[in-house]
Structures are given as structure tokens and as C-alpha cells.
N, C-alpha and C positions, 0 to 999 in steps of 0.2 A: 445576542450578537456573538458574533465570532471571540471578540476578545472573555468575555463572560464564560465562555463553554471553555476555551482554553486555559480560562483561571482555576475552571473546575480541577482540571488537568493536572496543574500545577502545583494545587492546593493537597498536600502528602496527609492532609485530615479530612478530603471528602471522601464518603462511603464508595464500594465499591460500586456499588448501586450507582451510583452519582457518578462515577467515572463510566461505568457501561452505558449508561443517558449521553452523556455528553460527545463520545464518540459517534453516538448514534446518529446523535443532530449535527454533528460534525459530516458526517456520512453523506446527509440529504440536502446540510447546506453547500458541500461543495459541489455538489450535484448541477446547483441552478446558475450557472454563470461565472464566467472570469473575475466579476467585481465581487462575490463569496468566495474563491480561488486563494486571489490575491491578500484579501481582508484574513484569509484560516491562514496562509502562510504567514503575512508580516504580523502576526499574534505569536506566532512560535510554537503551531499546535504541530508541525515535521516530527520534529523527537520525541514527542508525548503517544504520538501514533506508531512510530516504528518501535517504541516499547511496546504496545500492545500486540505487536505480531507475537510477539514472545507468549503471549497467554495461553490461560491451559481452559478457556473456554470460547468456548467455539465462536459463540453469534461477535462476541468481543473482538477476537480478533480478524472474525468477515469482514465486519462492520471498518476495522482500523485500514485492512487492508485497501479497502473499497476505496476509504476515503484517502487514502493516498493516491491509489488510481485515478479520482476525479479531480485532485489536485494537480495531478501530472498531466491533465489535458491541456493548462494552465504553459506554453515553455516556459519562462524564466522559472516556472517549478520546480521545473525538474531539476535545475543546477541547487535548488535547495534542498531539494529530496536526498541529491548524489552527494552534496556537501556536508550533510547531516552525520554525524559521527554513525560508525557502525549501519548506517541505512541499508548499501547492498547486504550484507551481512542477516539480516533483519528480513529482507525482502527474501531472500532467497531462502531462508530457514520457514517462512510462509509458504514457500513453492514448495518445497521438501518435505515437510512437515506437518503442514496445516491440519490444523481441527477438520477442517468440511471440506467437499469438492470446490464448491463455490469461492474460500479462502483461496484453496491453490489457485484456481481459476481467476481469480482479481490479482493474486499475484505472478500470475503470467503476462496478465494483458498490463500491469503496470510495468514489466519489465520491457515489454513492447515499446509502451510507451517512454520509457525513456530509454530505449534504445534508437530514438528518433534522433538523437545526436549522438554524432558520429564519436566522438571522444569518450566514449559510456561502450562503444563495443568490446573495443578489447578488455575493456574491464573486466565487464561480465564474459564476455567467452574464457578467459581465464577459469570460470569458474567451471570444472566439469559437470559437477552435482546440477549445474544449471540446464545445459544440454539434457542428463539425465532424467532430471525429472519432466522437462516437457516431455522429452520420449515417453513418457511414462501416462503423459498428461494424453498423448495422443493416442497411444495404446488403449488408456481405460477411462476416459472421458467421455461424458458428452459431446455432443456436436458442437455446441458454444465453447467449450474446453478445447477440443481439438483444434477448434477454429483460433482463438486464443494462442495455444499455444505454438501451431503453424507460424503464426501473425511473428511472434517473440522469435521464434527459429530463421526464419528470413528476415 
């Protein structure tokens, strides 16, 4: 369950291992529907995942990024995602920074998506580095990246 894998989260003595697990299934349960959305948010798995953007390995932080993305299709998500200490901060160090294409690429399309409300714009266009690295994204991306990051830019 949701609340289980975020205790994994939680728990400052599960293996590293056990924490790359549980992001994983984190990843695929918010995949499947609003009532897994809802169930990873009101667990408190937000903050345990925008630390993982911060990682220095790769599939770890796809995986975190992702699963904020699929939380974010979720709205009232997104106001938890945006609430979340340090979250932009966190997201945008993913776009910038990421271990893998794919990283930057989930955190484009999340930024997308929670640029679906309107009070979240100015936030992020404040940020230049943000602009930048989509340009960057549409430059040297794939097509689904490009596409992505078009999506994030308008």
C-alpha cells in the first residue's frame, strides 16, 4: 500500500536498496488512477520524493521524478507538490541537472503540469534557469522531450 512504501521512506534505517524499491512502486502505483494519486499524497510520500531528485543516481531519481509527474495529474496535487518545502527548487534542479534524459524529460512534463494553474506561472517563469534548460531540452532532445518541453514553455 501506499502508506507501507512511504514508511519505507520514512524509516532513516531502511537500505538504500529498500528506498530505490519503494520509489519504484511508488512510480507505477501513481500511474494507475486518482484513488493511488490521492492514497501516495495523503501518506506524505511529496517530500520523500523531491529529496530524491537530489540523487546522484540516475534510475532513483527518474523514477522520483516520474512519480511526482503522475501525482501531478491528480489537481489538488499539485497545490501539494507546490506546498511542499523546497519542491520548485527540487524540480527544477531535475530539469537542469538530471542524471538521464528521461529525468529531465519527467521533469519538464511535471512542470507542465503544474503549470496548469495559473498562480504557479509566475512562480516558475521567475525562474530563468527554467526557460533555459527547456531551450536546451528542445535543442537536444528527443521528440517526446521536445514535445514536453514545448508543452512546459506555452
Amino acid at each position: 500500500t501506499a502508506e507501507s512504501l512511504v514508511n519505507q521512506l520514512r524509516d532513516s534505517s531502511s537500505s538504500e536498496e529498500a528506498q530505490k524499491e519503494a520509489v519504484c512502486e511508488l512510480r507505477l502505483l501513481a500511474k494507475w488512477g486518482d484513488e493511488h494519486r490521492i492514497s501516495i499524497a495523503q501518506a506524505g510520500a511529496v517530500p520523500y520524493l523531491l529529496d530524491h531528485l537530489y540523487s546522484s543516481d540516475a534510475k532513483l531519481q527518474e523514477n522520483a521524478v516520474t512519480a511526482l509527474l503522475n501525482l501531478s495529474i491528480y489537481a489538488p496535487n499539485r497545490e501539494v507538490i507546490m506546498s511542499s518545502r523546497g519542491a520548485l527548487d527540487a524540480i527544477v534542479h531535475c530539469l537542469t541537472a538530471g542524471r538521464s534524459l528521461e529525468a529531465k524529460q519527467n521533469a519538464a512534463a511535471a512542470i507542465f503540469s503544474l503549470l496548469v494553474v495559473e498562480n504557479y506561472r509566475p512562480i516558475v517563469g521567475d525562474r530563468p534557469e527554467v526557460i533555459r534548460a527547456l531551450l536546451d531540452l528542445i535543442r537536444l532532445g528527443n521528440p517526446k522531450c521536445k514535445k514536453d518541453a514545448l508543452k512546459a514553455l506555452f
